[in-house]
C-alpha positions as CSV (number, residue, x, y, z in Angstrom):
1,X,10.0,4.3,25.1
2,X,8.7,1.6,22.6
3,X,7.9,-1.5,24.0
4,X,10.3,-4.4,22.1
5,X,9.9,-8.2,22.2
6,X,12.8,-10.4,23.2
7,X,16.3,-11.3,20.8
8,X,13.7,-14.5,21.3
9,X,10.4,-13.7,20.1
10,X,12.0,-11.5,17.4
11,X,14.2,-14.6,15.8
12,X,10.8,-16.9,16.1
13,X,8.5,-14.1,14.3
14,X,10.7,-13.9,11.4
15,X,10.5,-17.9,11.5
16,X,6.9,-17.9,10.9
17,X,7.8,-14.9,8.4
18,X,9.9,-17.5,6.5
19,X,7.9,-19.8,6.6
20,X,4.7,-17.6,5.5
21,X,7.2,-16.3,2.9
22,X,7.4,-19.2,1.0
23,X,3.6,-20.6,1.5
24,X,2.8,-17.5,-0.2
25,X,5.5,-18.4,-3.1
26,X,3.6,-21.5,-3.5
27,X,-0.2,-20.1,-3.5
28,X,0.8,-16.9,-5.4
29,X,2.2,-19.1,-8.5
30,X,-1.4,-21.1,-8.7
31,X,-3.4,-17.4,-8.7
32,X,-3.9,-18.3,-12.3
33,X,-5.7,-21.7,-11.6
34,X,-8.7,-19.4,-10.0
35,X,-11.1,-17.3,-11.1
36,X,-11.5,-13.2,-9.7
37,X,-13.5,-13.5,-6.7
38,X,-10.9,-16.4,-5.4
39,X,-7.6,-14.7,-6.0
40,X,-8.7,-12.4,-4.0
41,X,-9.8,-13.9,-1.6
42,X,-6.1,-16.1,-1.4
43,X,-4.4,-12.3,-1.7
44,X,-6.7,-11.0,1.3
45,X,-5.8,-14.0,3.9
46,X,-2.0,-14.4,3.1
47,X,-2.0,-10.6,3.9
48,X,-4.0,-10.7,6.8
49,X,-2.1,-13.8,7.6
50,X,1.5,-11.8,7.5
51,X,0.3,-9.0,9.4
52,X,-0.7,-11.1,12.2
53,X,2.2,-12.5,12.5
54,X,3.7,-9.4,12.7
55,X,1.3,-8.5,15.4
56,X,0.1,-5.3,13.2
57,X,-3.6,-5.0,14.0
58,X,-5.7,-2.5,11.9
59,X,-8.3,-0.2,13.1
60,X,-10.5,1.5,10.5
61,X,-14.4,2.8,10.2
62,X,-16.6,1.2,7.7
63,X,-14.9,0.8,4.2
64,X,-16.3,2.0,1.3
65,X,-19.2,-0.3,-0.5
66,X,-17.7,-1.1,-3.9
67,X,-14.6,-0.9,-5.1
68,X,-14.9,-2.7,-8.4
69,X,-12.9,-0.7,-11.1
70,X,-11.6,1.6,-8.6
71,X,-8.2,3.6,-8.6
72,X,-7.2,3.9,-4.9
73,X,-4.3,5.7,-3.6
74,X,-2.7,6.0,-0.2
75,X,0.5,8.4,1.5
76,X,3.2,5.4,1.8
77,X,5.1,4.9,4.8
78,X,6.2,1.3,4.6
79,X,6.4,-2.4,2.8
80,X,3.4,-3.1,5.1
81,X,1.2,-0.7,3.3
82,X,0.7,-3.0,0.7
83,X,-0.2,-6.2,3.2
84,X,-2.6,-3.9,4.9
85,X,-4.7,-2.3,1.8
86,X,-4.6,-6.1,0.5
87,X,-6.0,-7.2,3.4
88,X,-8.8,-5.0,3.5
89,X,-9.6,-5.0,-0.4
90,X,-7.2,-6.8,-2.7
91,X,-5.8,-4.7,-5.7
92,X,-3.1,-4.6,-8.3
93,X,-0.3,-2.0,-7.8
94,X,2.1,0.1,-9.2
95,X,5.3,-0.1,-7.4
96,X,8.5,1.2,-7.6
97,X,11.1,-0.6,-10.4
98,X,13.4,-1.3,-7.4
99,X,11.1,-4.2,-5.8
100,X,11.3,-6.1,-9.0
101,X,15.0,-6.6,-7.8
102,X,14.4,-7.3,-4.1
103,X,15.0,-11.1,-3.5
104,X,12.3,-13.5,-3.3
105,X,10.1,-10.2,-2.2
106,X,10.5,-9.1,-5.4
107,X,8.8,-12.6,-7.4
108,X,6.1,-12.6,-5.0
109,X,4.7,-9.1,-5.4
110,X,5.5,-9.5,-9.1
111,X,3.4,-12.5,-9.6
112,X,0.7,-11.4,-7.3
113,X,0.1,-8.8,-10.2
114,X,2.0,-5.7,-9.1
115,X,3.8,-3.4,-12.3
116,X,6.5,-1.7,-12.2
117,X,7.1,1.6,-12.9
118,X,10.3,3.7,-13.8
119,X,9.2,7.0,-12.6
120,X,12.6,9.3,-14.1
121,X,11.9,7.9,-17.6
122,X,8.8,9.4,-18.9
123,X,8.4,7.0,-21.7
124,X,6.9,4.6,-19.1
125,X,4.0,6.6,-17.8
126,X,1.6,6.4,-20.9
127,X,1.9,2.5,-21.2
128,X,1.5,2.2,-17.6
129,X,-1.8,4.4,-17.7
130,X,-2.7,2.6,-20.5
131,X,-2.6,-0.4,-18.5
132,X,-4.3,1.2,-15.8
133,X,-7.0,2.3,-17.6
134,X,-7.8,-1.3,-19.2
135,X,-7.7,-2.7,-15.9
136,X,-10.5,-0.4,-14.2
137,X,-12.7,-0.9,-17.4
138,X,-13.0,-4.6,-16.4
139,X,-13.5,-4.1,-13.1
140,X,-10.3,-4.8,-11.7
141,X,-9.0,-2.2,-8.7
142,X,-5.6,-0.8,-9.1
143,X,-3.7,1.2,-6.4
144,X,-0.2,3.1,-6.5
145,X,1.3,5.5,-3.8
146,X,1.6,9.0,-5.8
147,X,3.9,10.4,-3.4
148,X,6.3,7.7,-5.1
149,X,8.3,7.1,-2.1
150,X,8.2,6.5,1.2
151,X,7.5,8.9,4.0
152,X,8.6,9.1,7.3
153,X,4.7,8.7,8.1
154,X,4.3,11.9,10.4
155,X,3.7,14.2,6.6
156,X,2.8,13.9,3.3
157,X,5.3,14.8,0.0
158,X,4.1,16.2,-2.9
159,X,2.1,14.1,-4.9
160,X,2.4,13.2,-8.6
161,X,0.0,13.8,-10.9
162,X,0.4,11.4,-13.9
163,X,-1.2,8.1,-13.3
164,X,-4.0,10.4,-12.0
165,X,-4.7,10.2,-15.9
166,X,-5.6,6.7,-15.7
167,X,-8.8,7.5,-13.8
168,X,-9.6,10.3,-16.6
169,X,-9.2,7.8,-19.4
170,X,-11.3,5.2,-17.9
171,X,-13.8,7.6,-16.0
172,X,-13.3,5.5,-12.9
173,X,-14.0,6.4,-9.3
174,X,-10.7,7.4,-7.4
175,X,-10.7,6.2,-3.4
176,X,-8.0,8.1,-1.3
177,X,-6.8,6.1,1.6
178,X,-4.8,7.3,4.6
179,X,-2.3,4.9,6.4
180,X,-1.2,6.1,10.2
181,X,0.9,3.7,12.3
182,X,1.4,4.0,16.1
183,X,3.5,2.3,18.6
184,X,2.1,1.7,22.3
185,X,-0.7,4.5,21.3
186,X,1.9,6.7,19.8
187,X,2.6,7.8,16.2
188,X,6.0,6.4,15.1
189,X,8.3,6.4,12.6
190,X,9.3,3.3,13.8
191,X,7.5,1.6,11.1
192,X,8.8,4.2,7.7
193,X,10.8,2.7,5.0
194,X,12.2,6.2,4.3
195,X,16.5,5.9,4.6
196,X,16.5,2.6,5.7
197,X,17.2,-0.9,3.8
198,X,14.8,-3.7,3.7
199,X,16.6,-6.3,6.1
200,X,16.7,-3.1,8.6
201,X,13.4,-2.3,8.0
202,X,11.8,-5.8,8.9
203,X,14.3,-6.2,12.0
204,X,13.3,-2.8,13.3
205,X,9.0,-3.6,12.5
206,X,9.7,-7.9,14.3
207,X,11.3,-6.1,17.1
208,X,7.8,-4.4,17.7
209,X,5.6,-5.9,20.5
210,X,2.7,-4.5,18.8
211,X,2.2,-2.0,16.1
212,X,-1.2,-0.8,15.2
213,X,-2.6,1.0,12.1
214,X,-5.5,3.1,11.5
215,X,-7.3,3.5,8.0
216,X,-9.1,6.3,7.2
217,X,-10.9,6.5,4.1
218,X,-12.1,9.8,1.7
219,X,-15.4,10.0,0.5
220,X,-15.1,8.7,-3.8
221,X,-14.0,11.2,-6.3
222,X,-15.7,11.0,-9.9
223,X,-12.9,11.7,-12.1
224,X,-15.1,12.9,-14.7
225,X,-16.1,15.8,-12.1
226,X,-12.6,16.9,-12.0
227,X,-11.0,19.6,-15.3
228,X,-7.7,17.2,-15.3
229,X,-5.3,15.1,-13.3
230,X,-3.4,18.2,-11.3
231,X,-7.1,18.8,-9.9
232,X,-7.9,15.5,-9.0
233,X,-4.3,15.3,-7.1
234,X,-4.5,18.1,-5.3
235,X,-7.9,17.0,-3.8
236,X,-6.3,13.5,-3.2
237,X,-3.3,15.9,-1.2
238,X,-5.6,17.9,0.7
239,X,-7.5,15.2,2.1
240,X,-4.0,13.1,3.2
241,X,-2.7,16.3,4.2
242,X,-5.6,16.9,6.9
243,X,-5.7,13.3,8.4
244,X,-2.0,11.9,8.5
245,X,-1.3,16.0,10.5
246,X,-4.4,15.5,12.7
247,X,-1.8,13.7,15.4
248,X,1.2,14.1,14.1
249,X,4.3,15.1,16.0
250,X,5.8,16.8,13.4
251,X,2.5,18.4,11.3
252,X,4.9,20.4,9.5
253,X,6.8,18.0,7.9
């Protein structure tokens, strides 16, 4: 049984939620007043800060050296994904169209530098590569979930290949990243974002006396060392594949 916090601790945690909500608001909007090296360090601490709040507490080896100009990708289980990769190495994203919409949720990832994308409309992937590609040439690291939606955590879907492309055009470095969650030492879908609405989603993760999450990170792939995109994504698969199965409940989802 998963251990849950009191009606009490779980009305006071999204309190301090609120409340972190909105400081964010405020320090999000004045990103542009800083230079590079400061925004993210304001992007790392408000998602560290969140997360601890939260009582989410991550457990990962020794992250890779340098991630300037990198393309990173990760399976995608929940909203925290993002607050956890952030708070380990800050990064633009490429998010699903639907955020933009979300309220208040929606602003702050906007203006924190997220893009969105309309995946079923094709004429949106080459400007978004584009985009991409501009943004690893001057350094900047830029991360999106090619599953393109969310998992119930315990599998990995089929990955997409077309903002692979982006790491072809700007011969950038691509660093895979694996999210697992657990629940008193357990995996759990407790955390997924898969068939469930956002207010759910954040009653079900507060209610959590603890949740922890453990990073795993693949060795850099050289996009130029790969023929095209569909090879460098099935790499990316393989790799998600074997860790997020290695303790899963359910390896053959």
């Amino acid at each position: 049984m998963n251990p849950t916090i009191s009606f009490f601790g779980r009305f006071r945690r999204l309190f301090k939620l609120l409340i972190w909500l909105f400081g964010a608001i405020r320090q999000i909007n004045r990103l542009s007043q800083h230079d590079a090296a400061q925004r993210n360090q304001i992007i790392r601490q408000l998602s560290a800060g969140c997360l601890a709040i939260l009582n989410v507490r991550l457990q990962h080896e020794k992250q890779p050296a340098s991630w300037n100009g990198t393309l990173v990708v990760a399976n995608h289980v929940s909203w925290l994904d993002i607050l956890v990769i952030n708070a380990l190495q800050p990064a633009s994203f490429i998010a699903m169209k639907e955020i933009e919409s979300w309220f208040v949720v929606g602003k702050l990832v906007k203006n924190a530098g997220t893009v969105f994308i309309d995946r079923s409309n094709r004429k949106d992937i080459d400007p978004i590569n584009t985009s991409i590609a501009t943004a690893l040439k001057q350094g900047e690291n830029v991360c999106f979930f090619p599953e393109a939606k969310t998992s119930l955590g315990d599998g990995v879907l089929p990955l997409k290949a077309a903002l692979f492309q982006a790491a072809i055009m700007a011969n950038a470095p691509v660093q895979a990243i694996v999210l697992r969650y657990y629940v008193n030492q357990q995996r759990s879908q407790m955390v997924s974002f898969a068939n469930v609405g956002l207010l759910q989603s954040v009653w079900r993760i507060v209610s959590q006396a603890q949740i922890d999450v453990r990073v795993d990170f693949a060795e850099p792939l050289q996009a130029a060392s790969f023929a095209d995109r569909f090879a460098i994504k099935d790499e990316v698969e393989q790799y998600l594949r074997q860790v997020v199965e290695q303790d899963s409940p359910n390896p053959n989802s």
